[in-house]
N, C-alpha and C positions, 0 to 999 in steps of 0.2 A: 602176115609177116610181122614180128615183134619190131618192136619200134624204142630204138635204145639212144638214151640221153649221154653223149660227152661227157668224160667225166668233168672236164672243165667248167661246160653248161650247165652240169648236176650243181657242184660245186657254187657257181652264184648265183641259183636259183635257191639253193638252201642260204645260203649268206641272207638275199631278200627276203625271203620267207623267216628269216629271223628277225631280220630290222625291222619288220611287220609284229610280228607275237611278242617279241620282247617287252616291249611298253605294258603290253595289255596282260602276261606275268606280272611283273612287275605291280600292276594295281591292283590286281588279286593279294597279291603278296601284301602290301601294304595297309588293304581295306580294313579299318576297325568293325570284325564283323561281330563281337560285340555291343557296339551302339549302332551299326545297322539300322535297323529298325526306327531308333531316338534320330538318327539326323534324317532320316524320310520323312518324320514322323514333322521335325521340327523345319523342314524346309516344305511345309504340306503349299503355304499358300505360292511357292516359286511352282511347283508342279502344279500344281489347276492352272493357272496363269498361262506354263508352258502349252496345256492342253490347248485350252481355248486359241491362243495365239496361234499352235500348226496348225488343230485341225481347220479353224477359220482359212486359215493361210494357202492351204491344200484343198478349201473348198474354191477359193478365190482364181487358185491357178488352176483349179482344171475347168473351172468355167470359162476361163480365158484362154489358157493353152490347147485347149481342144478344137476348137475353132482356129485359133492360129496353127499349128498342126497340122491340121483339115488343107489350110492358106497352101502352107510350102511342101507341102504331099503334092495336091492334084491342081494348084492355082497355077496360072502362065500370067506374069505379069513382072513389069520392067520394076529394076529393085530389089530385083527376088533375095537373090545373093546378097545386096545389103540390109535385109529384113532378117536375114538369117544370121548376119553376122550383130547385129543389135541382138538378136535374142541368144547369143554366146556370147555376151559382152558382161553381163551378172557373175557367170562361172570361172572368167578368168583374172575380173576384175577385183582388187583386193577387197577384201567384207568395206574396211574403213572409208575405204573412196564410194564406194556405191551408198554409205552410212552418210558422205561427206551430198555427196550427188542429190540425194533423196533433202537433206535439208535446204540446198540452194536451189528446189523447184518445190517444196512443199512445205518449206518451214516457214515460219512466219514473215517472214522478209523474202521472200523465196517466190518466183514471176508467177506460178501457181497458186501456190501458201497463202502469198499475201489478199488476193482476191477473193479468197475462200474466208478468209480472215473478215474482212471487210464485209463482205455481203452478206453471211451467217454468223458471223462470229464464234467458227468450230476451229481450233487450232491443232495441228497432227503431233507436233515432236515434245515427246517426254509424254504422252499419251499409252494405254493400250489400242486404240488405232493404229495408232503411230508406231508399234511394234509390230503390230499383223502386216501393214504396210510394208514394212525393211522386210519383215520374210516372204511376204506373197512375192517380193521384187526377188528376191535368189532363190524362190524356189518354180516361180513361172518358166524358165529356161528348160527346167528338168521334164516337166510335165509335157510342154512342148516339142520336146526332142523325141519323146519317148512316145506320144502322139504321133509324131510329125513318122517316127517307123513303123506305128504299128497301122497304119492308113495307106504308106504302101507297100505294105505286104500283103494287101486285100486287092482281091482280085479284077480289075478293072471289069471287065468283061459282063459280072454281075448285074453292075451299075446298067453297062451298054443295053443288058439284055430287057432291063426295067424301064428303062427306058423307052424302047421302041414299044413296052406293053403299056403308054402310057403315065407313067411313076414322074413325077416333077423332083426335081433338083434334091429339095429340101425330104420327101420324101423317102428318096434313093439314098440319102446322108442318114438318114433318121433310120429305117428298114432294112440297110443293106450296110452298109458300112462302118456306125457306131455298132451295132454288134459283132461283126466280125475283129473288130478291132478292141472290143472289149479288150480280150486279157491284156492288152500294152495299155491300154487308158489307166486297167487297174492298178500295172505297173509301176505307170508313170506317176499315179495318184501318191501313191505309197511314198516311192522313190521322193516326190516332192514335200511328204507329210514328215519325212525323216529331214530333209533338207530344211526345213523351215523350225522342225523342234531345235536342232543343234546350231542355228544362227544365232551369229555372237555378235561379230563385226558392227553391222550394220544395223544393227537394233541397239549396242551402246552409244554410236554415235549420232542415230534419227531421234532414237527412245528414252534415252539414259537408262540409268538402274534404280528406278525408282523401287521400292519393297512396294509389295500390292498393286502396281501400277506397270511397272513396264518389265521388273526383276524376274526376267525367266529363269528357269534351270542352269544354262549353260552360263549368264552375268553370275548366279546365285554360285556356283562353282567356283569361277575366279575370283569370287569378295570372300569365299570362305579361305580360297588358298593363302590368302594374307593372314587371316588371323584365327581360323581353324584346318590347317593343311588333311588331319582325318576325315573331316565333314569331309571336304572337297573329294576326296580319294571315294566316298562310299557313294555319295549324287554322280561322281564320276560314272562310275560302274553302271549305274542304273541305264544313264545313255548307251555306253557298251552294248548294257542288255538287251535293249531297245532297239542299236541297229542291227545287231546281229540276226530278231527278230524277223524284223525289217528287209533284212537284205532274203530272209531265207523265204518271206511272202512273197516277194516280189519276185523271184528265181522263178516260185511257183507256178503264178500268173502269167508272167511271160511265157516259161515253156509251154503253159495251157494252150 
């Protein structure tokens, strides 16, 4: 049986689906795609920087959100619920407070910061540390989540049956579970390596903008919109490009 949309439904579903393309028109339309090339070319050391920053960043969360994941999948233990709601605390919480958060427990004066300060003498903020740090923080949630689904959708039963043949804990995680749960890990991998390139928030307020130093793509954007609005328009794009990428791998993965 066909399956037909109100017209009224139709109607602000196309209104949404506009307030959505509009923008990204709009920067097509705008892009000086004769320098193209020249503002890539000239904002080379903001892009290495961004790389280094997500993929470090994406490497950090999924070695931490996999195991956490793993936690609020198959764990029974009191808190549960408010472990879950810390780890959605990143996604709802604005970039600048989490930017604000990250320096009052890791900045130099900061009940963390300062110990690390003192005893090593390695300090995080206005650092590239200190940038991978602000995004492994907003992009651990994602990794986690997308973990925390794809662990149970695997079949318990496997585990049970590995069990009785012997198979220890860490075994049965390792052998049965991480691969079945691959394609969401890869998901979630991705999903967070996207979230951590286009962090803005909380990497000018842990990191600053320093040029070579902390000035990713996304700061590298905003400093141009002040005093080159085309740069800004064509580095813009590139992110576009990127998640659109992005979202169309990770579709992949998951429905794998």
């Amino acid at each position: 049986m066909k399956r037909f949309i109100p017209n009224r439904v139709g109607l602000l579903a196309t209104v949404g689906i506009g307030l959505l393309i509009v923008p990204f028109i709009g920067l097509l339309i705008r892009t000086p795609w004769a320098r193209f090339a020249g503002d890539l070319s000239e904002s080379g050391t903001a892009v290495r920087l961004s790389v280094v920053v997500s993929v470090t960043a994406a490497l950090v969360a999924l070695a931490l959100g996999v195991p956490l994941g793993w936690a609020l999948a198959r764990g029974r233990f009191r808190g549960k619920g408010l472990v879950r709601a810390i780890v959605l605390l990143p996604i709802v919480l604005p970039p600048v407070v989490a930017g604000t958060a990250l320096l009052a427990s890791l900045g130099r004066r900061g009940f963390i910061g300062s110990i690390i300060d003192d005893m090593f003498g390695v300090t995080f903020p206005f650092t590239t540390p200190g940038a991978i740090i602000a995004a492994s923080f907003v992009a651990l949630p994602f990794v986690t989540l997308v973990a925390e689904a794809g662990f149970r959708a695997v079949d318990e039963s496997y585990e049970e049956i590995a069990a009785t043949l012997g198979a220890g804990s860490w075994r049965r995680f390792r052998r049965i579970a991480l691969p079945k749960a691959a394609p969401a890990l890869a998901a979630g991998a991705v999903l967070g390596w996207a979230r951590a390139l286009g962090e803005f928030g909380a990497t000018v307020t842990f990191a600053g903008n320093l040029d070579g130093r902390t000035q990713t793509l996304p700061l590298a954007i905003f400093f141009e919109l002040q005093s080159d609005p085309e740069a800004a328009f064509s580095l813009s794009l590139i992110l576009v490009a990127v998640s659109v990428v992005v979202l169309v791998v990770a579709r992949r993965a998951w429905v794998r």
